[in-house]
PDB file of N, CA, C and O in Angstrom:
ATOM      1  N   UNK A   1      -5.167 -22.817  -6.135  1.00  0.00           N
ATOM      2  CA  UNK A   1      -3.843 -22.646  -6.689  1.00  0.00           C
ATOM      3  C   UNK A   1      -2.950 -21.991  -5.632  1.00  0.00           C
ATOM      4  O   UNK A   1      -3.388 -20.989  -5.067  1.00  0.00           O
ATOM      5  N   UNK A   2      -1.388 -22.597  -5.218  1.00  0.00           N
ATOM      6  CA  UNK A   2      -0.701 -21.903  -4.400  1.00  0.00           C
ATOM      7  C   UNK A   2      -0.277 -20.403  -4.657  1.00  0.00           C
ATOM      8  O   UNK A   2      -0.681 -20.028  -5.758  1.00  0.00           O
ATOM      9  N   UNK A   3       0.317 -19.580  -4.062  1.00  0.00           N
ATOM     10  CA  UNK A   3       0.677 -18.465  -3.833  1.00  0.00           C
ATOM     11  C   UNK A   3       1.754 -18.154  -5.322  1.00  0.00           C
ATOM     12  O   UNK A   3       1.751 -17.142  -6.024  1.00  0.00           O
ATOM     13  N   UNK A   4       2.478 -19.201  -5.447  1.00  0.00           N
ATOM     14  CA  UNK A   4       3.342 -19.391  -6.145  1.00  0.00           C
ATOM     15  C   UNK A   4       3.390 -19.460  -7.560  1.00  0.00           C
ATOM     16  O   UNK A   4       4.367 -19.337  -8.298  1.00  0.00           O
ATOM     17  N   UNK A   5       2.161 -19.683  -7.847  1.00  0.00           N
ATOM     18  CA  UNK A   5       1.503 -20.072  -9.118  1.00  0.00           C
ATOM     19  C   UNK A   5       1.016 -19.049 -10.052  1.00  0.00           C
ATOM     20  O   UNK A   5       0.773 -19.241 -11.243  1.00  0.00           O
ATOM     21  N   UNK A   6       0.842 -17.484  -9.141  1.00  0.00           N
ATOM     22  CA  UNK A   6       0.582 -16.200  -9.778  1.00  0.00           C
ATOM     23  C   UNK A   6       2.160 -15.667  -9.766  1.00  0.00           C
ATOM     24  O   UNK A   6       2.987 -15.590  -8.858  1.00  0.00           O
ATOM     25  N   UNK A   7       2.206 -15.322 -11.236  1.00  0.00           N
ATOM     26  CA  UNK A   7       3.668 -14.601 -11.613  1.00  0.00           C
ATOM     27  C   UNK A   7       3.214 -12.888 -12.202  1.00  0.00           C
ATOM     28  O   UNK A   7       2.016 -12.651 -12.353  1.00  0.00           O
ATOM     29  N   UNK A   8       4.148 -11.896 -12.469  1.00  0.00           N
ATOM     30  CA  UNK A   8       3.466 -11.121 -12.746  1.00  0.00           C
ATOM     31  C   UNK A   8       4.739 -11.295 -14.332  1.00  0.00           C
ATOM     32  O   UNK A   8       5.882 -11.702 -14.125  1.00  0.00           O
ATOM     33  N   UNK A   9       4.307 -10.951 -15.652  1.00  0.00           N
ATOM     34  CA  UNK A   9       5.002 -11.044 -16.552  1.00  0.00           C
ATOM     35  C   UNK A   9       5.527  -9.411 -16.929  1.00  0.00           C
ATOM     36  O   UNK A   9       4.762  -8.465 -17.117  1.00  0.00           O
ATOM     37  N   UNK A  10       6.627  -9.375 -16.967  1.00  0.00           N
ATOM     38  CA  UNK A  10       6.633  -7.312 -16.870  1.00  0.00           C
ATOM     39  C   UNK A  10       7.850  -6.987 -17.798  1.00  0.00           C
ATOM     40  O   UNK A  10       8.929  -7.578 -17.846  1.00  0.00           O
ATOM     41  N   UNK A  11       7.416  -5.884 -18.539  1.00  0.00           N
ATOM     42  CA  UNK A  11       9.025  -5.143 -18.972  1.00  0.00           C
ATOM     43  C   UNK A  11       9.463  -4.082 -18.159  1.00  0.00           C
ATOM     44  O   UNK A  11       8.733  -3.735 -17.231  1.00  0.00           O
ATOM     45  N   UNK A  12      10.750  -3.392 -18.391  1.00  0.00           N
ATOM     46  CA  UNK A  12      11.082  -2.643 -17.055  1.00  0.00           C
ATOM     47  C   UNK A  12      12.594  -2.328 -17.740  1.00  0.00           C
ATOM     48  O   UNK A  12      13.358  -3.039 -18.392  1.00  0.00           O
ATOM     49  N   UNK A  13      12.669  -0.829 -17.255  1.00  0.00           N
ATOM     50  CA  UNK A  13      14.086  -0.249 -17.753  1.00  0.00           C
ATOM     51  C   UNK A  13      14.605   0.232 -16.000  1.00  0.00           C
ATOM     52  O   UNK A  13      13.801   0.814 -15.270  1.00  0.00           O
ATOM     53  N   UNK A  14      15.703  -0.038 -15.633  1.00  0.00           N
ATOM     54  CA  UNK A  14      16.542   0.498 -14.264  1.00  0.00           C
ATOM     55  C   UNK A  14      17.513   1.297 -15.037  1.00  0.00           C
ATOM     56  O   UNK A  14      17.813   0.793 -16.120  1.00  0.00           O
ATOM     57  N   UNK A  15      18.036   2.341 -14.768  1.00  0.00           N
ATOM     58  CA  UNK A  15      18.815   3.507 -14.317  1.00  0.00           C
ATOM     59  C   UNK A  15      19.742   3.457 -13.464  1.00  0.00           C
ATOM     60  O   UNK A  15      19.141   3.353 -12.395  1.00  0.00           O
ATOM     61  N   UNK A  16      21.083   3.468 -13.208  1.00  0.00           N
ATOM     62  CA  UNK A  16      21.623   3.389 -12.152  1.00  0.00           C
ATOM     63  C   UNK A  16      22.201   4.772 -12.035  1.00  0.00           C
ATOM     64  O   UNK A  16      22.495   5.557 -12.937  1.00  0.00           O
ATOM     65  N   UNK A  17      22.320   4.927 -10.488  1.00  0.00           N
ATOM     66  CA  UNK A  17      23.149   6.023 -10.306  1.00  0.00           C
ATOM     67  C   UNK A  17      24.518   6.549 -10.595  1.00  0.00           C
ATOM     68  O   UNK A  17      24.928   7.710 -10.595  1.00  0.00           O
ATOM     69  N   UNK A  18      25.004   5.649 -10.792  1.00  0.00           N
ATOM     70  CA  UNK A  18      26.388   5.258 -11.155  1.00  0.00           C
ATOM     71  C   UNK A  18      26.728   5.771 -12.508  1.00  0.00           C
ATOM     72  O   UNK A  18      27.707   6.503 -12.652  1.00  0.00           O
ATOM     73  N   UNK A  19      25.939   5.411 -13.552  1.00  0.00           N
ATOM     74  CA  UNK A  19      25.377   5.549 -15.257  1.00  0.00           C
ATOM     75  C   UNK A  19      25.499   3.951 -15.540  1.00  0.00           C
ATOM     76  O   UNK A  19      26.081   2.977 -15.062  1.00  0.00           O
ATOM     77  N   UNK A  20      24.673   4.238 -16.517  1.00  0.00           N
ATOM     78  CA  UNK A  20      24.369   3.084 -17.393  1.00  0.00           C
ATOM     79  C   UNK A  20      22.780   2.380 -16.787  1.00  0.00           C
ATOM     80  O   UNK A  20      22.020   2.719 -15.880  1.00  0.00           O
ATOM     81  N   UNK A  21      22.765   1.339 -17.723  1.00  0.00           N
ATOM     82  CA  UNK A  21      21.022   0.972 -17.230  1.00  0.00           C
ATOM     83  C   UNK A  21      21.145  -0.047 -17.622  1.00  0.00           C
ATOM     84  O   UNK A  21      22.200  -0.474 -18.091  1.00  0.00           O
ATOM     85  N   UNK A  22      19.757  -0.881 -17.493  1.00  0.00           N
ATOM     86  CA  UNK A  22      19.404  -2.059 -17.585  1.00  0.00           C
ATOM     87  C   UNK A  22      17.768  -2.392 -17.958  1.00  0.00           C
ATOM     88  O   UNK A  22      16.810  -2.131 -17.229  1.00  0.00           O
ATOM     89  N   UNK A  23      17.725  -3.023 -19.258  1.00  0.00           N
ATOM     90  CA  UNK A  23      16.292  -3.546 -19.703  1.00  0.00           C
ATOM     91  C   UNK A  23      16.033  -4.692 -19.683  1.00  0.00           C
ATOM     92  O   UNK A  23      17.004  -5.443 -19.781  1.00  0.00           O
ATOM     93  N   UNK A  24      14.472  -5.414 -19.533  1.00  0.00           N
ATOM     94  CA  UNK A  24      14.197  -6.178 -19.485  1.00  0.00           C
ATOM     95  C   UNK A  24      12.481  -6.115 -20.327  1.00  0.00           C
ATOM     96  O   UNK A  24      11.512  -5.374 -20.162  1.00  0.00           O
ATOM     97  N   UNK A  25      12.768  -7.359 -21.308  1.00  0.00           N
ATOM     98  CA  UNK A  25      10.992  -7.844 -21.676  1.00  0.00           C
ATOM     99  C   UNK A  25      10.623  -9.177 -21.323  1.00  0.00           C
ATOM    100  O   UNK A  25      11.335 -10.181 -21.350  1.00  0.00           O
ATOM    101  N   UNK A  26       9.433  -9.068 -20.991  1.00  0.00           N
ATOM    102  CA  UNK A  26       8.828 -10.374 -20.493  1.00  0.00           C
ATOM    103  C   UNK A  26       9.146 -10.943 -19.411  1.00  0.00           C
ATOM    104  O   UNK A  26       8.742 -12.089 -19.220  1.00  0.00           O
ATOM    105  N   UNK A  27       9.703 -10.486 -18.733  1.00  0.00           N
ATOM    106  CA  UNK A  27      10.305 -10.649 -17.401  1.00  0.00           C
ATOM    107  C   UNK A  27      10.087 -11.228 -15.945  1.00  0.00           C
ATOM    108  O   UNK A  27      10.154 -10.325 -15.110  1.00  0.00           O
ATOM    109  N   UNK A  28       9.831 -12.545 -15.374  1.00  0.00           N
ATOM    110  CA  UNK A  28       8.334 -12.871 -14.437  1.00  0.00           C
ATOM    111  C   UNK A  28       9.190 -13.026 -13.366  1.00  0.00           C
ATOM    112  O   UNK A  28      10.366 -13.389 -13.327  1.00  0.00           O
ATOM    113  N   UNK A  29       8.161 -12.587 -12.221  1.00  0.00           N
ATOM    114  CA  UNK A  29       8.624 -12.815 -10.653  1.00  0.00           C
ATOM    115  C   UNK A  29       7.209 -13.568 -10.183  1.00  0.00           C
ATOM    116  O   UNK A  29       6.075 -13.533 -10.660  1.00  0.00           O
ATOM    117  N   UNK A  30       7.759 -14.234  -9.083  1.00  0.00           N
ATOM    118  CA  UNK A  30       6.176 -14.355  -8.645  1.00  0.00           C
ATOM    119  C   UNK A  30       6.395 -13.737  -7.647  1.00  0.00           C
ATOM    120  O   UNK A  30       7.320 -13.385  -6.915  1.00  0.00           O
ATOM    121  N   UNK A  31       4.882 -13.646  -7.817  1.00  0.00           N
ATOM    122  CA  UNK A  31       3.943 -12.634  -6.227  1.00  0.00           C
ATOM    123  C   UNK A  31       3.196 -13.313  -5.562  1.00  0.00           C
ATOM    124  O   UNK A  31       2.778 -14.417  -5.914  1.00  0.00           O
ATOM    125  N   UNK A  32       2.923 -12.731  -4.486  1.00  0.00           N
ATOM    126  CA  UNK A  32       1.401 -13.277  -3.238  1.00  0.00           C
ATOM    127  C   UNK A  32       1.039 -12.465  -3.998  1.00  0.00           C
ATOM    128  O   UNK A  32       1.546 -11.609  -4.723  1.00  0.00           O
ATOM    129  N   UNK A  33      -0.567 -13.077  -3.585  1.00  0.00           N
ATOM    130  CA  UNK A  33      -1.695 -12.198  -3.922  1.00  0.00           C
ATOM    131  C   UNK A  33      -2.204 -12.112  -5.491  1.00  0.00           C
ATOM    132  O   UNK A  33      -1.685 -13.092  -6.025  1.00  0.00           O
ATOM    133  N   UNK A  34      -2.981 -11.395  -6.483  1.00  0.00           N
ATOM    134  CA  UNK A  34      -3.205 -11.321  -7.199  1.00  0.00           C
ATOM    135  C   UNK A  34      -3.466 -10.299  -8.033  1.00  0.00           C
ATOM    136  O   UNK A  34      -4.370 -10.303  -8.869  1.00  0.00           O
ATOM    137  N   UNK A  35      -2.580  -9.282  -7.804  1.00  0.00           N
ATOM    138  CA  UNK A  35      -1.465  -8.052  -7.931  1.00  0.00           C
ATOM    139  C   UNK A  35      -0.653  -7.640  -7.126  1.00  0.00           C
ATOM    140  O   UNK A  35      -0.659  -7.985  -5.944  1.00  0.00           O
ATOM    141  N   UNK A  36       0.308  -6.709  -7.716  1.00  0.00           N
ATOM    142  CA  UNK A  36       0.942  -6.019  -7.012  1.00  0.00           C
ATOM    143  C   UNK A  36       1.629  -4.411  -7.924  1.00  0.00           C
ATOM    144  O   UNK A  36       2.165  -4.455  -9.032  1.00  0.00           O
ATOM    145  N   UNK A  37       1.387  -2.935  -6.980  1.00  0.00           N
ATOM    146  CA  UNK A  37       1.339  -2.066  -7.294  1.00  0.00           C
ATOM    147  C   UNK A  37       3.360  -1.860  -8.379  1.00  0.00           C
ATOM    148  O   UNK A  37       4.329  -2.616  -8.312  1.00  0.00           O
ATOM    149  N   UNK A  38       3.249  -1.020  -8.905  1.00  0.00           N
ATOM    150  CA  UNK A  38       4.338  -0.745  -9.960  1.00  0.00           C
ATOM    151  C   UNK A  38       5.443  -0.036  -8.725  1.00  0.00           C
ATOM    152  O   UNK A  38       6.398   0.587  -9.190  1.00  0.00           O
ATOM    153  N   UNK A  39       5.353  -0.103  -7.542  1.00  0.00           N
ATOM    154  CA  UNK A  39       6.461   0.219  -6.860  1.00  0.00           C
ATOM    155  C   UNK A  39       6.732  -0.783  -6.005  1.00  0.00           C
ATOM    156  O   UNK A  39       7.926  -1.068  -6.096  1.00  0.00           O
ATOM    157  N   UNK A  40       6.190  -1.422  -5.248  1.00  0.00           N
ATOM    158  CA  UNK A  40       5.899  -2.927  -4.939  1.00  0.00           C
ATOM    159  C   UNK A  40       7.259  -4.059  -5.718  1.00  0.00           C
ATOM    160  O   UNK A  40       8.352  -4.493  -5.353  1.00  0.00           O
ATOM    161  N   UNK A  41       6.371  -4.168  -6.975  1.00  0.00           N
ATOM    162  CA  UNK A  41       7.261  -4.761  -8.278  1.00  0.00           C
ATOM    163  C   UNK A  41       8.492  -4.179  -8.567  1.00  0.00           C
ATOM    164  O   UNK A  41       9.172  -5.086  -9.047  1.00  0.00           O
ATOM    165  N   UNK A  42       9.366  -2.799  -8.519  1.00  0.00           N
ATOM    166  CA  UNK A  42      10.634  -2.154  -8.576  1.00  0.00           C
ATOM    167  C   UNK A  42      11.283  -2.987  -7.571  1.00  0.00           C
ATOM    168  O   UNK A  42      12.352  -3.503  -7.896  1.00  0.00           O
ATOM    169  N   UNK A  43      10.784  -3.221  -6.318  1.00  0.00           N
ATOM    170  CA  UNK A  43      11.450  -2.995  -4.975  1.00  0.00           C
ATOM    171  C   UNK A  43      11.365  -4.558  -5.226  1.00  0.00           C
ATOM    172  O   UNK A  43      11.512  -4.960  -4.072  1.00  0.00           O
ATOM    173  N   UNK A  44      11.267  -5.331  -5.761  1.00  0.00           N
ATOM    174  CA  UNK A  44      10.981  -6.542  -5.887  1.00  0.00           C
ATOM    175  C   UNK A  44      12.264  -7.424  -6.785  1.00  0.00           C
ATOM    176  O   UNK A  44      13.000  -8.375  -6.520  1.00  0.00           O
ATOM    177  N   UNK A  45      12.041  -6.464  -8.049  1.00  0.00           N
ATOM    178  CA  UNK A  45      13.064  -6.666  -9.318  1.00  0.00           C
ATOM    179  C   UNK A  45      14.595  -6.403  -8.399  1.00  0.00           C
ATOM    180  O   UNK A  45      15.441  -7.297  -8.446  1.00  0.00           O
ATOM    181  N   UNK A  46      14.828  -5.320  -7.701  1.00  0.00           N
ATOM    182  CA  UNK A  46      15.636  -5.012  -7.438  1.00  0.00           C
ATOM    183  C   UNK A  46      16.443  -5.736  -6.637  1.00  0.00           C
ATOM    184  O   UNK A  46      17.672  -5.778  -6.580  1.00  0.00           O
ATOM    185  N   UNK A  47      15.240  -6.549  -5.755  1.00  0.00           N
ATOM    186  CA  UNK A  47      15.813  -7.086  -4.201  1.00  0.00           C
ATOM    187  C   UNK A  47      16.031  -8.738  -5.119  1.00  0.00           C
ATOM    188  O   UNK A  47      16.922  -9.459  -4.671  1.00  0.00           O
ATOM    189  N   UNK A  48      15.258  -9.243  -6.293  1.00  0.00           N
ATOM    190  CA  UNK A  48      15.468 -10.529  -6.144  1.00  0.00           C
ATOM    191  C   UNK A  48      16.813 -10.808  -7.624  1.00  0.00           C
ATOM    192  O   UNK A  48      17.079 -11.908  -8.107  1.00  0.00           O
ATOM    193  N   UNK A  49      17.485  -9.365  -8.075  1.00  0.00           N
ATOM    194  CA  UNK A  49      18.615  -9.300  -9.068  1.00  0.00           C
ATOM    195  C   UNK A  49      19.826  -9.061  -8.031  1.00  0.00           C
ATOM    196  O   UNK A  49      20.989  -9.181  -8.414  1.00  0.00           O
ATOM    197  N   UNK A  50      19.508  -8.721  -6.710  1.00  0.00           N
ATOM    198  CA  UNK A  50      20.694  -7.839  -5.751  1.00  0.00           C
ATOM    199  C   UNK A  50      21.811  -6.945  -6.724  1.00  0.00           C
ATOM    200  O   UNK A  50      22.975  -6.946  -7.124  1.00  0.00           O
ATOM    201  N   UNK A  51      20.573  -6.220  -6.774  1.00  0.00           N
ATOM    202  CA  UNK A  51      20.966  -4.713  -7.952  1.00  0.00           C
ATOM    203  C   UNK A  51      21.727  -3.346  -6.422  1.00  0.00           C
ATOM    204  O   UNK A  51      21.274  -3.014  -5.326  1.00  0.00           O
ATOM    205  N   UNK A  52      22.909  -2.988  -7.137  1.00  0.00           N
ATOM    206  CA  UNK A  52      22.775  -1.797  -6.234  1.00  0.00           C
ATOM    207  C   UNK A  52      23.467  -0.608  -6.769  1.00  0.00           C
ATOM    208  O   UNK A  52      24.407  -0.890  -7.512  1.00  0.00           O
ATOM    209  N   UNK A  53      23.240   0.667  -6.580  1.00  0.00           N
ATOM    210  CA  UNK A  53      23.339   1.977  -6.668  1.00  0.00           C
ATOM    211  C   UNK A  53      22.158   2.162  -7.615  1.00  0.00           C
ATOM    212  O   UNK A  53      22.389   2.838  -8.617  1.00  0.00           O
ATOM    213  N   UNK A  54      20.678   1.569  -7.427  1.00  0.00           N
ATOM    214  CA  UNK A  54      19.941   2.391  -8.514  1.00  0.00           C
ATOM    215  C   UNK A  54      19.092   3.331  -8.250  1.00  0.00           C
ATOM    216  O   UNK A  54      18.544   3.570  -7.174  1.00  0.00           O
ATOM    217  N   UNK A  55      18.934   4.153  -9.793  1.00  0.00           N
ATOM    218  CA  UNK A  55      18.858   5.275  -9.385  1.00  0.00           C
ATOM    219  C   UNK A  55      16.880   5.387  -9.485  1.00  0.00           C
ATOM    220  O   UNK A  55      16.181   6.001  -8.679  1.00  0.00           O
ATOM    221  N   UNK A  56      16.445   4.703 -10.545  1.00  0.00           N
ATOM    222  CA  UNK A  56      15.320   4.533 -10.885  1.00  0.00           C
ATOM    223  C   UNK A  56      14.531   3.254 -11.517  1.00  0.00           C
ATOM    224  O   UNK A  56      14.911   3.021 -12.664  1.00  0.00           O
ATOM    225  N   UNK A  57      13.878   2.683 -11.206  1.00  0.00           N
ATOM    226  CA  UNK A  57      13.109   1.820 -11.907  1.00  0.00           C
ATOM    227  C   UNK A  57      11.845   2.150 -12.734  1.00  0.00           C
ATOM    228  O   UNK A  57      11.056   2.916 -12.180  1.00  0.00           O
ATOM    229  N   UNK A  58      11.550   1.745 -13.853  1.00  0.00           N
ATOM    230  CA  UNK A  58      10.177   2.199 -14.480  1.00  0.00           C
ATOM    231  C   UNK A  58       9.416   0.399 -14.861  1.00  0.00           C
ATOM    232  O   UNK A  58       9.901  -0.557 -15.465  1.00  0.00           O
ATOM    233  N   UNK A  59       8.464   0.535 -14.377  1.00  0.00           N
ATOM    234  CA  UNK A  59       7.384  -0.427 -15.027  1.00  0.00           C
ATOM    235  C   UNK A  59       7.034  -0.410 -16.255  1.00  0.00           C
ATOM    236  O   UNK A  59       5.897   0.054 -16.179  1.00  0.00           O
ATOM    237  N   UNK A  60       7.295  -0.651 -17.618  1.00  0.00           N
ATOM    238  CA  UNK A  60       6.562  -0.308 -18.394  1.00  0.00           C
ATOM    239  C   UNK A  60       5.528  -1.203 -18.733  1.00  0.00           C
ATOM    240  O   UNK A  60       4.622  -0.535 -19.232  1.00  0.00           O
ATOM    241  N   UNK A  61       5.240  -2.371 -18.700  1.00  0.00           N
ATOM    242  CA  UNK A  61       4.169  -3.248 -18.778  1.00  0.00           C
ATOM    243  C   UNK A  61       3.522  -4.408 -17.584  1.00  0.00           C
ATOM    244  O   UNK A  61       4.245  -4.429 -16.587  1.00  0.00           O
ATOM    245  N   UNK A  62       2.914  -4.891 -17.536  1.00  0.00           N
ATOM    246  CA  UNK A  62       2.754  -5.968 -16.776  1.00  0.00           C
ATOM    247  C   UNK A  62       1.580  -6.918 -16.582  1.00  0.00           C
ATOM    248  O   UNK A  62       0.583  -6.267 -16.894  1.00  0.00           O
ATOM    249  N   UNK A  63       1.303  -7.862 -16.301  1.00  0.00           N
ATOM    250  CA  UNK A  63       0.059  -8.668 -16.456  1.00  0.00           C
ATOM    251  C   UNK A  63       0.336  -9.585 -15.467  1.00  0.00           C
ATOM    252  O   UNK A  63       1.503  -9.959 -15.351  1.00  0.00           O
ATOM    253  N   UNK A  64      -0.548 -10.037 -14.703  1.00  0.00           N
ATOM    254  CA  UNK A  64      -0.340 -11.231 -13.696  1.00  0.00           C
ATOM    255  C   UNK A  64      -0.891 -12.767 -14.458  1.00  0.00           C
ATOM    256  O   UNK A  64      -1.940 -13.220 -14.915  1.00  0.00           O
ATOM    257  N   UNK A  65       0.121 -13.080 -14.320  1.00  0.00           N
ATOM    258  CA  UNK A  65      -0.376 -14.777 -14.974  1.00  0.00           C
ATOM    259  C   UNK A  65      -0.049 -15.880 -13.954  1.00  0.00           C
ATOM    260  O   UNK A  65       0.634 -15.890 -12.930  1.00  0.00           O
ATOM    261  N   UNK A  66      -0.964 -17.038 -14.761  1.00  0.00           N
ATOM    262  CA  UNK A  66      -0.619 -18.291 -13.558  1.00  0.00           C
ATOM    263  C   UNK A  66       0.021 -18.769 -14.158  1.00  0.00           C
ATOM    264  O   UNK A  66      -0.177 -18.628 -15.365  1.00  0.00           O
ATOM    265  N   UNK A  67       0.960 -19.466 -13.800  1.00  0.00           N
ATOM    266  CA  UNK A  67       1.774 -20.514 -14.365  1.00  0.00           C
ATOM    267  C   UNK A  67       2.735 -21.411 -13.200  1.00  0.00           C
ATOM    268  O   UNK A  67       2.698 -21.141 -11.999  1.00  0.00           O
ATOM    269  N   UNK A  68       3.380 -22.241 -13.638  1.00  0.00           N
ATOM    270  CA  UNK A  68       3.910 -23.287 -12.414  1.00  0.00           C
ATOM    271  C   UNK A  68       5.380 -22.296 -12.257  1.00  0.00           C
ATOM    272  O   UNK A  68       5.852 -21.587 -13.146  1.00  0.00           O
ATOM    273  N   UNK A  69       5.940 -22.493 -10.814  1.00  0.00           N
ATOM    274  CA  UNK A  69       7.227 -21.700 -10.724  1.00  0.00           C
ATOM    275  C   UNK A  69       8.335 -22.851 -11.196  1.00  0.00           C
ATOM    276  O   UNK A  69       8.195 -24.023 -10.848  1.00  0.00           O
ATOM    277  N   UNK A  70       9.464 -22.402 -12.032  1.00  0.00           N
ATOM    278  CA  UNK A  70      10.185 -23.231 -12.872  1.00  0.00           C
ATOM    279  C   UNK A  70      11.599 -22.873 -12.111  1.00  0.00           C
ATOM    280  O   UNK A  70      12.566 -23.599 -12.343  1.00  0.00           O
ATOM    281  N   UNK A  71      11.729 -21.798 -11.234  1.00  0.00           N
ATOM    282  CA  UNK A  71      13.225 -21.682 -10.639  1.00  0.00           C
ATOM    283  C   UNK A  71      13.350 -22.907  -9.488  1.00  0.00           C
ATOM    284  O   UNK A  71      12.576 -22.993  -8.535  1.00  0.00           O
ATOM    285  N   UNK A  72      14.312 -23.715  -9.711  1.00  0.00           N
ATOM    286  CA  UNK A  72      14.279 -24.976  -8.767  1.00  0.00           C
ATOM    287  C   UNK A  72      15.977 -24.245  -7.677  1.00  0.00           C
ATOM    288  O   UNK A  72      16.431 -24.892  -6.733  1.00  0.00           O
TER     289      UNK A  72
END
């Protein structure tokens, strides 16, 4: 199976510095590999929303699944 094919499925609350925040459930990125650590995944959410002034990210769930990548 390609690289592409492991997603990680996650919920996740951001904080901005600014105020105000942002939630998410069920939420999938894909990853290399076949994890990736809960700071890894912040720096991830962040870089592939081009989020900026935040202040915090929290992981609250996550599971790595396979599935086909559907963003064309």
């Amino acid at each position: 199976m390609r690289h592409e094919d492991r997603r990680v499925l996650f919920d996740f609350e951001i904080d901005f510095s600014n105020g105000g925040g942002l939630q998410g459930q069920d939420f999938r990125l894909d990853i290399d590999g076949e994890d990736i650590s809960d700071r890894a995944l912040a720096d991830l959410l962040v870089n592939d929303l081009r989020l900026l002034m935040v202040g915090s990210v929290r992981i609250l769930r996550k599971r790595i699944v396979r599935e086909a990548h559907k963003r064309r």
